[in-house]
C-alpha positions in Angstrom: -29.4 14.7 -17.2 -26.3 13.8 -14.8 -25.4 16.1 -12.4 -22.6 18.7 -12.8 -20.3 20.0 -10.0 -21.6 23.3 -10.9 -25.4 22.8 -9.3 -25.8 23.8 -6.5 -28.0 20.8 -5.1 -25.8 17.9 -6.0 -25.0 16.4 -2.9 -21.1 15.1 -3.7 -20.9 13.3 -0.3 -24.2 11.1 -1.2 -22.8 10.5 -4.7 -19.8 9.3 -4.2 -19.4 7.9 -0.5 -23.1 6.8 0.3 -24.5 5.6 -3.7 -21.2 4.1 -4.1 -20.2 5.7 -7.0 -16.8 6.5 -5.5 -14.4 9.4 -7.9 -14.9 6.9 -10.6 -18.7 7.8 -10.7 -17.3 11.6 -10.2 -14.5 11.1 -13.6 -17.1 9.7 -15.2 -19.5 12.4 -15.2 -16.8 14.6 -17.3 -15.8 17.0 -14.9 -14.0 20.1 -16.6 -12.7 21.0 -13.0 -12.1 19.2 -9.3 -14.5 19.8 -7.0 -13.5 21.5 -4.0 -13.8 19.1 -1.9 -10.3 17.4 -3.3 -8.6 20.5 -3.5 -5.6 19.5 -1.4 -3.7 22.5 0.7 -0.4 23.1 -0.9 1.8 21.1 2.3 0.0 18.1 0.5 1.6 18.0 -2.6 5.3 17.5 -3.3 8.6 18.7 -4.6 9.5 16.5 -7.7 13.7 16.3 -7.6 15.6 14.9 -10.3 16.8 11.8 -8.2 18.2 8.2 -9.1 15.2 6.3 -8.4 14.9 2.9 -5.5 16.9 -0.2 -7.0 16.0 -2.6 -9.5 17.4 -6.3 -8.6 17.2 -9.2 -10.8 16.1 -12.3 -8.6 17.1 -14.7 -11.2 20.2 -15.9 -9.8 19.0 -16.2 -6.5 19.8 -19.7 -5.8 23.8 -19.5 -6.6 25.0 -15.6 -6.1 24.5 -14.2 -2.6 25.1 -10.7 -3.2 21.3 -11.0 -4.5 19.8 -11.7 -0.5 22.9 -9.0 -0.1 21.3 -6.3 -2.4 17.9 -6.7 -1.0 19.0 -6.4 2.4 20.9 -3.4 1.7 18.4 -1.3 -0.3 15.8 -2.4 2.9 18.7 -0.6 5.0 19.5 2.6 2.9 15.9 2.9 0.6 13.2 1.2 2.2 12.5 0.2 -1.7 12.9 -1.9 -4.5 11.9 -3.0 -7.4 12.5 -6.9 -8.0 12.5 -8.5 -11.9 12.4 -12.4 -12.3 11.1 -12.8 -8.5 8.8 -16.1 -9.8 5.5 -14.8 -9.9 4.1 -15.6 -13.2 3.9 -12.5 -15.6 -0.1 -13.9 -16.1 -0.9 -14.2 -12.7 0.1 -10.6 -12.4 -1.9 -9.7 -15.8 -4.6 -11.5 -14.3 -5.4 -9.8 -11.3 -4.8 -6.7 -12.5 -8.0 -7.6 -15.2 -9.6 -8.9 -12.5 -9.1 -5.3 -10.7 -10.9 -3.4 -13.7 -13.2 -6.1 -14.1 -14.6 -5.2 -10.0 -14.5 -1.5 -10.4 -16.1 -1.5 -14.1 -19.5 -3.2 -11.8 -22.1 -0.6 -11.4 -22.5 1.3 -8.4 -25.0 -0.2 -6.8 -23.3 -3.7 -7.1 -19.8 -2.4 -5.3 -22.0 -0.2 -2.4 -22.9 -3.7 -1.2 -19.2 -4.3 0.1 -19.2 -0.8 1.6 -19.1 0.0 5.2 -22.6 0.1 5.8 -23.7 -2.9 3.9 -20.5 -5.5 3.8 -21.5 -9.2 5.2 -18.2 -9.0 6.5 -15.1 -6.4 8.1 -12.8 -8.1 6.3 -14.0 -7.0 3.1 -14.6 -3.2 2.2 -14.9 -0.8 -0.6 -14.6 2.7 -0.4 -13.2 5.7 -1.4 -10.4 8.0 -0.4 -8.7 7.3 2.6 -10.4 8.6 6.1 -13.1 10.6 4.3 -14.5 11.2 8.1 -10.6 12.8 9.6 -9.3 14.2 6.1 -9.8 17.9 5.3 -9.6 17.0 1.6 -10.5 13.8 0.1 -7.9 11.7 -2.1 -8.4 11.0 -5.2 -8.6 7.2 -5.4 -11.2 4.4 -5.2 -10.7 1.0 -3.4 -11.5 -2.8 -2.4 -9.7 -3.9 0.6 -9.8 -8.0 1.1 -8.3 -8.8 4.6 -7.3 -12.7 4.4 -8.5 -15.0 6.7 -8.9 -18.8 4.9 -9.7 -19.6 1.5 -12.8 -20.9 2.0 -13.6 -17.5 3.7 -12.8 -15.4 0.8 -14.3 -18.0 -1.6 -18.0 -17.3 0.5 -17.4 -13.8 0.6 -14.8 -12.1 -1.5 -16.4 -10.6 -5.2 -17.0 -12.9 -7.6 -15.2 -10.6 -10.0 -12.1 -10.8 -8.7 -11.7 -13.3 -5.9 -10.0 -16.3 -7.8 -7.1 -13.6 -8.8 -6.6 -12.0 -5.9 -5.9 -15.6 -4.4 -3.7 -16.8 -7.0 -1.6 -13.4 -6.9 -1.6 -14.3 -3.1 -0.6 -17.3 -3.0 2.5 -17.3 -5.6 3.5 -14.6 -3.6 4.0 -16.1 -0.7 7.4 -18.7 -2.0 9.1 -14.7 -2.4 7.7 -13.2 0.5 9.1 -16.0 2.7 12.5 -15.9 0.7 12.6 -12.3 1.1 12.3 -12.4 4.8 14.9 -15.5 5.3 17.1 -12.6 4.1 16.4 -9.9 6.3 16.0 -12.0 9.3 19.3 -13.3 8.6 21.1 -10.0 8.6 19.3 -9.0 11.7 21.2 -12.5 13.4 17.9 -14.2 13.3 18.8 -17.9 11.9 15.5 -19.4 12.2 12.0 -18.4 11.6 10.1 -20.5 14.2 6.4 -20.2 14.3 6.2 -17.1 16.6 8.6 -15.4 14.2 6.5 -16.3 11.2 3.6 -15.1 13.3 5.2 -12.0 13.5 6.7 -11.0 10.2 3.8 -12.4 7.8 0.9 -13.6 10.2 -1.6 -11.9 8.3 -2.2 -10.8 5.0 -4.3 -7.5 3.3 -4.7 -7.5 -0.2 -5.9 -4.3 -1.9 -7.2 -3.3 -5.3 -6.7 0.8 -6.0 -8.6 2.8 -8.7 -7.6 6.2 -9.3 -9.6 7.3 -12.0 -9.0 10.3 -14.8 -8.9 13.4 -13.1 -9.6 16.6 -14.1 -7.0 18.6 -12.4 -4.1 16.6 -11.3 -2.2 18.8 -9.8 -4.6 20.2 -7.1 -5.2 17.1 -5.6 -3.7 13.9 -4.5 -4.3 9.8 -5.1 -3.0 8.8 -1.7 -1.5 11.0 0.6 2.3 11.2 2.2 2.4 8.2 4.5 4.4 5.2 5.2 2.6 1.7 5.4 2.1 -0.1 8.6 2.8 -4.0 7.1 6.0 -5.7 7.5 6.4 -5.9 3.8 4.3 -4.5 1.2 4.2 -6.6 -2.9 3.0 -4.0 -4.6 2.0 -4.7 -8.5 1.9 -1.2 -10.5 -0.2 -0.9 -14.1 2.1 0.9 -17.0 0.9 3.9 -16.2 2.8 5.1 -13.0 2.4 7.5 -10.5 4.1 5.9 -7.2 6.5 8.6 -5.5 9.0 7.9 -2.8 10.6 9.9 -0.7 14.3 10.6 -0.5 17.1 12.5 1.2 14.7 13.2 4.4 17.2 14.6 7.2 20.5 13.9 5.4 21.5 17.6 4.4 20.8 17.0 0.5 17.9 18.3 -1.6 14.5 16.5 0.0 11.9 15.2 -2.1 10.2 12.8 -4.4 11.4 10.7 -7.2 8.9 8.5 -9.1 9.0 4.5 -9.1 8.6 4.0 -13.1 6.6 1.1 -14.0 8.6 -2.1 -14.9 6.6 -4.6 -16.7 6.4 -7.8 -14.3 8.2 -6.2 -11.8 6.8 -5.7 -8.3 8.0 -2.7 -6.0 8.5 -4.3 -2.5 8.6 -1.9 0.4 9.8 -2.2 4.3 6.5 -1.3 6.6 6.4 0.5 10.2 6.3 -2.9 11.9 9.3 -3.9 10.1 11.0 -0.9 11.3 10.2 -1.6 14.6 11.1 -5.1 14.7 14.6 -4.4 13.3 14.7 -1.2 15.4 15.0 1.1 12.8 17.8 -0.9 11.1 15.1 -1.4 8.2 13.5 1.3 6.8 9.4 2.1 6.1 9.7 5.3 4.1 7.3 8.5 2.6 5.5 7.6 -0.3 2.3 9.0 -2.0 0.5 8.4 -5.3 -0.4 11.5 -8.1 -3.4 12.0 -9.8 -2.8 11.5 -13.5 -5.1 14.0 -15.8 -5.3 11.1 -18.5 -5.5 7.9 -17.9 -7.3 5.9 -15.4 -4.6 4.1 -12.9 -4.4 1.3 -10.9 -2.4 -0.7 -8.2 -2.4 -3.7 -6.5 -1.2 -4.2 -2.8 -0.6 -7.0 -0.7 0.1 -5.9 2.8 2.3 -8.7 4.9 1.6 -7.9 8.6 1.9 -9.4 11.9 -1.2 -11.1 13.6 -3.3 -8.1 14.8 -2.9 -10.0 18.0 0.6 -10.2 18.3 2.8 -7.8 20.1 5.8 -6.2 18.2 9.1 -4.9 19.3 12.5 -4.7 18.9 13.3 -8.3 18.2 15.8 -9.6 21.2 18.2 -10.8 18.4 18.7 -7.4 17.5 19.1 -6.3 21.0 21.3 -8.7 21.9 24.5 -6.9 21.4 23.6 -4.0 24.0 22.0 -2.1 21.5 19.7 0.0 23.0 15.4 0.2 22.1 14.3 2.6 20.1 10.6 1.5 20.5 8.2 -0.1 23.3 6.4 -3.4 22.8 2.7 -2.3 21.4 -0.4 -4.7 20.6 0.0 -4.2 16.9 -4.0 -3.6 16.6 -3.2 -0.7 18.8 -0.7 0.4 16.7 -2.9 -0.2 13.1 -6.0 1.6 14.8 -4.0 4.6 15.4 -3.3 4.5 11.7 -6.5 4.5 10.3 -8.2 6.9 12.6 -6.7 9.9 11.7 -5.7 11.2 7.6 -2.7 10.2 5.7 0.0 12.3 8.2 3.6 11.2 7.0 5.2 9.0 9.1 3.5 10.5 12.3 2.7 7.0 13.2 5.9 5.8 14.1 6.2 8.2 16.7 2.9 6.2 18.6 5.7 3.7 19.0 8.4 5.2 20.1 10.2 5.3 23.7 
């Protein structure tokens, strides 16, 4: 008989982090109620406002209008979001690794444990389950593969089978509207050209993840991912039609604060500015609040690509921006440093910002 939250002996920890049966395994036992250990405290969840929601821009005229770069750079400024329609990336690549992402969390348990912590061939690639199950006094409500990129023929050897030849493609025609997206923002900040150092900097290495966030049984006690804001440069995010991707608005400017959801567009990616970003264009660029719900009927999921700077690299205020007097707002900071931080402690807002601040 499968276990219910209810006995006393079922060991949820062992279940779900160390058998690898992550809240999947947990929704799929048909649990009438959340078990405690999701319950969030009520600071976790949000205040849903009516609110115009980020921009949509059309890409498709990209080549001949300028006020397209112009849009992007603005929303970057003012939201921190946007969604983008006709960006280039083929609607089946996008259809394809999202199949490719229920395809890898449909394997059984005992297949996706073996890219776990404890058993993965490699750090680049890991499944698991909430966020910082170790830090966080209640667990989120989400599953996970996380595929760091280092070469191709690295994630050929060691990537799933089930979804590695999608998560590449979706990489790869990414990467023409990633670099065309920061040839825009560079150029507002006065940056003209992106040497090699540059490019090192602003997309030097690449995260791709795939998120599961099963059926849950009460939604609104828990969370999918907690309040944070990401640490990339840029983040290409590719939602499913179900939705659940909240932003924050109106922080600190005097007006109604809270959350407005990011409805699903179909073919549409939601691109995002990320802490380094931020830092880089010293604060000119925003990396905002965001979170995911739990939905009580349908099983969700997302798909991530995280554009970061070398882990190696060192980021900053970038001199163009400085060059006019303006004064730093943050201190140079191994960007390692900066991502360790981040991952050491539970989803805390934008807490992390402040590691690099002067």
């Amino acid at each position: 008989m499968a276990p219910t939250m209810s006995t006393d002996s079922f060991n949820l920890t062992d279940f779900v982090i160390n058998k690898g049966n992550g809240v999947k395994g947990l929704s799929d036992l048909g649990l009438k109620s959340l078990p405690k250990q999701y319950i969030q405290p009520q600071e976790a969840l949000i205040n849903i406002i009516p609110h115009e929601s980020i921009p949509v821009i059309d890409m498709s005229n990209w080549d001949s209008d300028p006020k397209v770069a112009e849009s992007i750079c603005d929303a970057a400024e003012k939201y921190g979001f946007f969604q983008l329609v006709n960006h280039g990336v083929p609607l089946e690549v996008l259809d394809g690794v999202k199949d490719a992402t229920h395809r890898f969390f449909g394997l059984p348990a005992e297949v996706k444990r073996n890219y776990s912590k404890e058993l993965s061939s490699t750090n680049n690639v890991r499944f698991g389950t909430s966020f910082s199950p170790d830090a966080e006094k209640a667990l989120e409500w989400k599953d996970y593969l996380s595929l760091f990129y280092v070469s191709e023929d690295e994630a050929s050897a060691l990537w799933p089978s089930a979804c590695k030849d999608e998560c590449l493609e979706y990489m790869k025609r990414s990467e023409i509207l990633c670099k065309k997206l920061m040839g825009a923002l560079m150029e507002r900040l006065n940056v003209k050209e992106i040497d090699e150092k540059k490019e090192s900097l602003l997309m030097g290495s690449k995260r791709i993840n795939l998120n599961y966030y099963p059926r849950c049984p009460n939604p609104n006690l828990t969370i999918g991912v907690g309040r944070h804001s990401d640490v990339s440069a840029l983040t290409f995010l590719l939602q499913d039609e179900i939705g659940g991707l909240y932003v924050r608005v109106n922080e600190g400017k005097g007006e109604e604060d809270g959350w407005v959801h990011v409805p699903p567009i179909e073919g549409s990616l939601v691109i995002n500015v990320g802490d380094a970003l931020q830092i880089l264009s010293n604060g000119r660029y925003k990396s905002i609040e965001h979170c995911v719900i739990a939905s009580g009927s349908k099983n969700r999921i997302s798909i991530p690509i995280f554009v970061n700077p070398k882990p190696s690299d060192v980021i900053g205020p970038l001199p163009e921006v400085l060059a006019s007097g303006e004064k730093p707002k943050y201190k140079n900071i191994l960007y390692s440093d900066y991502v360790k931080h981040f991952f050491r402690k539970a989803h805390d807002g934008k807490k992390t910002v402040g590691f690099a601040e002067i």
